[in-house]
Residue, then its C-alpha position, 0 to 999 in steps of 0.5 A: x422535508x428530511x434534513x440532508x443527512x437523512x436524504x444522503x443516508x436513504x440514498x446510500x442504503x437504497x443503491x446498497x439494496x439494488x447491490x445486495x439483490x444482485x449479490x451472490x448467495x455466498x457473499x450474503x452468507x458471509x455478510x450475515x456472519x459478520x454481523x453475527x460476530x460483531x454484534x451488529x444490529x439493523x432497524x428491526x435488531x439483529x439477525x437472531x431478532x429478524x428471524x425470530x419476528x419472522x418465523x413466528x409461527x415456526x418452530x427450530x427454524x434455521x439460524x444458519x444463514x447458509x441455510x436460509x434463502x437469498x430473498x432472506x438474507x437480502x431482506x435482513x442486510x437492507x435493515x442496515x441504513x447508517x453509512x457506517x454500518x453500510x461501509x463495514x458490510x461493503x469494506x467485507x465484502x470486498x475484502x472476500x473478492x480478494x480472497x477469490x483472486x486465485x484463477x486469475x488473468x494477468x491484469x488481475x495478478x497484479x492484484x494478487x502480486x500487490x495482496x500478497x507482499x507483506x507490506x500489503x496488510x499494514x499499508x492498506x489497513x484503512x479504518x474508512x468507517x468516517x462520513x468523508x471516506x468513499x469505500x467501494x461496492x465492487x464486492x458485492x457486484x454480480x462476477x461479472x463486474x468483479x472481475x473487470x480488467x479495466x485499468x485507472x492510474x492515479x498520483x496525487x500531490x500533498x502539502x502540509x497542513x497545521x494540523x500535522x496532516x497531509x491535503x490533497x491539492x492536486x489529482x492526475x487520473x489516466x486510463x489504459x489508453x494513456x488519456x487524461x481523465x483527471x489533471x485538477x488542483x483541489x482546495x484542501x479543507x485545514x490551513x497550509x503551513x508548507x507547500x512543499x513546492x519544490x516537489x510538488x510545484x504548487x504555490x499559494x496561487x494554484x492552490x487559491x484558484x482551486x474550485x474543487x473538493x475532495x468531494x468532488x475528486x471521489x464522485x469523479x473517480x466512484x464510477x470507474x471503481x465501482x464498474x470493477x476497475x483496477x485502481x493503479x496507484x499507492x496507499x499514501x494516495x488512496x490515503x488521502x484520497x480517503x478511497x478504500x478500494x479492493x482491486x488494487x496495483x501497488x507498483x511499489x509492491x508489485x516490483x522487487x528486487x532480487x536477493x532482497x533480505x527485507x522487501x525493500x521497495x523500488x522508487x517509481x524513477x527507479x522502476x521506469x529507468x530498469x523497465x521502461x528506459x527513461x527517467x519519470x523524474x529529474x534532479x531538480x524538477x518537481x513532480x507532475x501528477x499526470x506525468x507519474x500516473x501514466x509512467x504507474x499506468x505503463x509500468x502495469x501495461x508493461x506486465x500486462x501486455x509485454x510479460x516484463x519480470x517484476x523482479x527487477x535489477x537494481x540500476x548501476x546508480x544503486x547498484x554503485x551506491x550499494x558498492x560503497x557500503x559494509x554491513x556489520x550485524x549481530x553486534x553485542x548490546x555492550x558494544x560501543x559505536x567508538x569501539x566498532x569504530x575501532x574495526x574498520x580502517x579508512x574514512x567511513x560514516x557509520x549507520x547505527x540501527x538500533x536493537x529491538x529490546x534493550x539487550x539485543x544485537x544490533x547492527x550498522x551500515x558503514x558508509x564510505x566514499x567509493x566502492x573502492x574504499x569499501x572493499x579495500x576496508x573489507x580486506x583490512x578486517x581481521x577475521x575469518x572470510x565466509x559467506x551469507x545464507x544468500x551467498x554475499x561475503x563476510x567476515x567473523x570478526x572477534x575483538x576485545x573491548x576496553x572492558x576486556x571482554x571478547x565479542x564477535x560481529x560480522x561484517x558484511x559486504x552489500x553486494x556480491x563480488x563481480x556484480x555489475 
């Protein structure tokens, strides 16, 4: 008898060949390419190689896979059988269907919405190529399947392992219609140093009456994604769920808020109170999985169906939070947090960002009790009043250090005057 990873292998590269027969030429064409660059090598070699044995007898075929048949690109790509190689061809593939996302439907712009934000290309770089990661075939699927509009919502919960890294011990999953496909506890596979109860409300207990692992979660969740579903949720979940999957929404990604000089992303509690009117998550109260998947799942419903603006206002909480804050920027290298002190007047905390290189200009928030206390330092500051390139008020301010050099900083307010 085979050993079992052998059997295992066989049936990933056997349901990879019923996927590439039914795969566009263009796909295929792209595909082949890959593997060119790479270097990439099947049973029979590479793809110089499988030509070679094939076109024995004839003379300047074309090494061009554009210009060679489906059947043939089809036959050279099954010579792949090592999951890793298989993962590689399905993670590119994939990868074209995003590109494809142009003339789209409004369930597939949030796909779109998700891909093209900036944080897109850092948070969802997976190097999925490991024996436990599950990638999906949507990419090489007919059109049909690609371009499904279905809809899965998942959240998860993590604990702190010893070595460093986070586990999955609990999965929500909800569909379109709200309905629960999923609401486990799952055994991690290293030791728990913290469960983090007081978020995720999970202790010991829970977690050794778990039965399922994260085997068991990715088979669960394979045939929704891999009919084309939209998957709703967040890197750090699909992260831990050791899923890769193309057809994304990203809540964190998809909505923003306006004015933002940095893509500053808006919390789910956040979200659901500006767009949805409630609050998903209390002061006090750990997280329930099944309750913030289905506040992700509305939150995607709410564009989808109600046409709700993704460019969201900041709530008044924020909004208040925002208020009692200076901003000073371009502020010299030799510029001490003492003497930056020394511009403002009132009882503040200070925020120091530090520069990027060595000498380079720095910044800092300053943090004051109230709003009030924040515009009443701002009219302290000595200096000449502008504003931003956005429009926000600001202050050129220009001292004398103990050194008794002269610098100039900025100083900035959060908000616009008025904003309410």
């Amino acid at each position: 008898s085979r050993p079992l990873n052998d059997t295992v292998s066989l049936s990933l590269s056997h349901t990879m060949e019923l996927k590439l027969a039914t795969a566009e030429k263009q796909v295929l064409e792209e595909l082949v390419k890959l593997v060119q660059s790479r270097g990439l090598c099947g049973e029979n070699g590479g793809w110089k190689e499988f030509l070679d044995a094939k076109d024995k007898k004839k003379i300047g075929s074309p090494n061009d896979p554009s210009k060679r048949s489906h059947d043939e690109l089809v036959a050279f790509l099954t010579t792949f059988k090592k999951k890793q190689d298989l993962q590689v061809l399905k993670c590119h593939a994939n990868f074209l269907l995003i590109e494809k996302l142009e003339q789209e439907c409004p369930v597939q712009s949030l796909v779109r919405l998700t891909v093209e934000h900036p944080a897109y290309s850092v948070d969802y770089s997976f190097e999925p190529h490991s024996e436990d990661w599950f990638v999906s075939d949507v990419g090489v699927k007919t059109s049909k399947v690609m371009e499904s509009t279905d809809l899965v919502a998942v959240d998860c919960e993590m604990v702190l392992c010893d070595n460093g890294t986070e586990g999955l011990v609990r999965v929500g999953v909800v569909d379109r219609d709200l309905k629960v496909i999923l609401d486990e506890f799952v055994k991690p596979d290293k030791p728990v140093v913290d469960y983090r109860t007081d978020i995720t409300g999970i202790t010991a207990e829970d977690i050794g009456k778990a039965t399922l692992s994260l085997v068991d979660i990715q088979e669960t969740l394979q045939p929704f994604l891999s009919n084309g579903a939209i998957l709703v949720g967040h890197n750090k979940d699909l992260e831990v769920l050791k899923i890769d999957h193309p057809k994304v929404m990203d809540t964190a990604l998809v909505f923003k808020y306006p004015n933002a000089r940095k893509p500053r992303r808006a919390s789910l509690n956040n979200l659901c109170k500006s767009i949805l009117g409630y609050e998903v998550r209390k002061a006090g109260v750990s997280h329930d999985c099944v309750n913030d998947a289905t506040a992700a799942m509305k939150l995607a419903l709410a564009v989808i169906e109600k046409r709700a603006n993704t460019t969201i206002p900041p709530s008044k909480e924020m909004l208040e939070v925002e208020k009692a804050k200076l901003f000073i920027h371009k502020i010299p290298h030799n510029v001490t947090s003492e003497e930056l002190e020394q511009v403002l007047s009132g009882e503040f905390t200070l925020d120091v960002k530090p520069a990027k290189t060595s000498r380079g200009c720095y910044c800092a928030f300053v943090i004051f009790r109230s709003s009030e206390e924040a515009d009443q330092a701002f009219e302290n500051v000595d200096g000449d009043q502008g504003q931003d390139s956005f429009g926000l008020p600001q202050k050129l301010v220009i001292f004398k250090l103990t050194s008794g050099s002269r610098v100039s900083i900025y100083v900035r307010k959060m908000v616009e005057d008025g904003s309410a």
